[in-house]
C-alpha positions in Angstrom: -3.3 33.7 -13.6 -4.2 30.4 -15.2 -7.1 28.4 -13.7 -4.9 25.7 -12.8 -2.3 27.6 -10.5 -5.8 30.1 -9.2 -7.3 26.7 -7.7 -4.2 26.0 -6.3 -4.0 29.2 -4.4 -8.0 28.5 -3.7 -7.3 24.9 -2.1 -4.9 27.0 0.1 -6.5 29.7 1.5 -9.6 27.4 1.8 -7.6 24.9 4.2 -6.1 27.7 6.1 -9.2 29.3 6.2 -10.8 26.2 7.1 -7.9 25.4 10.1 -8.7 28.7 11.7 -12.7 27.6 12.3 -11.1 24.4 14.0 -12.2 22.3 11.0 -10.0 19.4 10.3 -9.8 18.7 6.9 -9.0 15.0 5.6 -9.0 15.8 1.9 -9.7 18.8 -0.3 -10.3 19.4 -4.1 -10.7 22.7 -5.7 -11.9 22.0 -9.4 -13.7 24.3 -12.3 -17.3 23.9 -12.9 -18.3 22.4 -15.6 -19.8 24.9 -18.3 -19.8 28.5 -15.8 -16.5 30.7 -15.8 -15.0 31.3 -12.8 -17.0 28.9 -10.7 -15.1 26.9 -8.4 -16.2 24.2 -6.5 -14.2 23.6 -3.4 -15.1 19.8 -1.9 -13.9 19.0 1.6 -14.0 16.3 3.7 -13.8 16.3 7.6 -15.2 13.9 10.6 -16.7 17.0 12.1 -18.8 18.1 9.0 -22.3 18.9 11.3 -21.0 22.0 12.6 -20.1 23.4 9.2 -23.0 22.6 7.5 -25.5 23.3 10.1 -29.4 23.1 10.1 -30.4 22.9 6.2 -27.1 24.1 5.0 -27.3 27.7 6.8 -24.1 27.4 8.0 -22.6 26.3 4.4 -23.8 28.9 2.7 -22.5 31.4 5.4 -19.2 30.1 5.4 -19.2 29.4 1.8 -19.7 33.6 1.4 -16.8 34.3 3.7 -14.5 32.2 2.0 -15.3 33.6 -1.3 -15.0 37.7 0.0 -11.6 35.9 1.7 -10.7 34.8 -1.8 -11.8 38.2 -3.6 -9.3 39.7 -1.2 -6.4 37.6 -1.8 -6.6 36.9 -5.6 -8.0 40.7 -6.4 -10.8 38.9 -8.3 -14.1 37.6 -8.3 -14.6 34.2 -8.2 -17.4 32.3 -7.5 -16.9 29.6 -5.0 -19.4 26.4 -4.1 -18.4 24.9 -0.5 -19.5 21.1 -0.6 -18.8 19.0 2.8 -18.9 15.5 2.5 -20.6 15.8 -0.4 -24.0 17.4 1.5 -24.3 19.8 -1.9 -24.4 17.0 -4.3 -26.3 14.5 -2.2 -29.2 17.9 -1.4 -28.8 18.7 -5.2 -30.3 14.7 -5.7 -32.9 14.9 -2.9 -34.2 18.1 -4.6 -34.2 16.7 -8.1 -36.1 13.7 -7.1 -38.3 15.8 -4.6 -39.3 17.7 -8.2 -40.0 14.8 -9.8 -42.8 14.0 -7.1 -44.3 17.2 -7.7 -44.3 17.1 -11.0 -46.4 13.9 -10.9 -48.8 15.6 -8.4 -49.1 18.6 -10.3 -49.7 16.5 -13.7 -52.0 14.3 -11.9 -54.0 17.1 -10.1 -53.6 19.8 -12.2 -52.6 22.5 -9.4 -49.6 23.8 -8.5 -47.3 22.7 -6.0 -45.3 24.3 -3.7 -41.7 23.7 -2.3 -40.1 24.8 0.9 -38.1 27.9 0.8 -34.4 27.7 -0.1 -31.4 29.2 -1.4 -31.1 30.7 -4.9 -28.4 27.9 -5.7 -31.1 25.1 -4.9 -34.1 26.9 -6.4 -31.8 27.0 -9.6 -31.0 23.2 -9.3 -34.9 22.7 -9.1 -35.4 24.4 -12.4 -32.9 22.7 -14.2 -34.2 19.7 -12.9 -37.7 21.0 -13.9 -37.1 22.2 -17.3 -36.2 18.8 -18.6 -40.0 17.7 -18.2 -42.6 18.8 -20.4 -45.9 19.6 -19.7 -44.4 22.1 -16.1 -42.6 25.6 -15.7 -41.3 26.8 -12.6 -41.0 29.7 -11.0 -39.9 31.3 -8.0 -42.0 33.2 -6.2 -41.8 34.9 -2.6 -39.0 37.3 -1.0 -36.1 37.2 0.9 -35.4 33.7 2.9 -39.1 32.6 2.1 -38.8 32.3 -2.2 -39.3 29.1 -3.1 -40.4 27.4 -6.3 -43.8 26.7 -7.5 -44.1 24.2 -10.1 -47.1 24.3 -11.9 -49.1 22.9 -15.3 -47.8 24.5 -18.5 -50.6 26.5 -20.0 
């Protein structure tokens, strides 16, 4: 199946998956991402996007994992799928790259590590990209289960 005609069926069973949770959906985009085979990123936009995102993205990412074992089913293969409402994915992947820039200053400045809340393994990845593209820092993740987080800390 070509990429083209598999986001097609995506955008499809996304919608009707998305109907079926009583989610409106004004518009929705199923696009390739940019460098990573078979990762999809499916952006939706609804008036009601609160209930689908939920406190810090909890219910995103739970609803993001059922659409993508929904997916598995229907296509008979494994594709990776990013949920983004109203653009909350993008607009956390900013607030986390600019919340690593301020640690990075403090740690530079101080010379101790600093600590970030815990999150998901798709945000701790963004804040090592973001990381990585400073010198002087590493990152790493540290902690188990819901509570690993990144620590950013002076390069030795």
């Amino acid at each position: 199946m070509e990429n083209k005609e598999r986001n097609e069926k995506i955008l499809e069973i996304s919608c009707e998956f998305l109907a079926k949770l009583n989610i409106e959906i004004e518009n929705a985009v199923v696009e390739d991402m940019e460098g990573e085979e078979n990762q999809v990123l499916v952006s939706v936009t609804t008036n009601q996007p609160g209930g689908i995102i939920g406190a810090r993205g909890k219910n995103l990412g739970a609803v993001q994992l059922i659409l993508s074992l929904i997916i598995k089913n229907k296509l008979g293969s494994w594709v990776r799928i990013f949920l983004d409402v109203n653009n909350y994915r993008r607009e956390q992947k900013e607030r986390l790259e600019r919340m690593v820039e301020s640690l990075v200053k403090k740690v530079k400045e101080t010379g101790e590590p600093a600590e970030m809340a815990a999150m998901s393994s798709f945000e701790r990845r963004w804040c090592h990209l973001a990381a990585a593209k400073i010198k002087g820092i590493v990152t790493e993740s540290e902690g188990e289960g819901e509570w690993r987080h990144v620590v950013i800390k002076p390069k030795v």
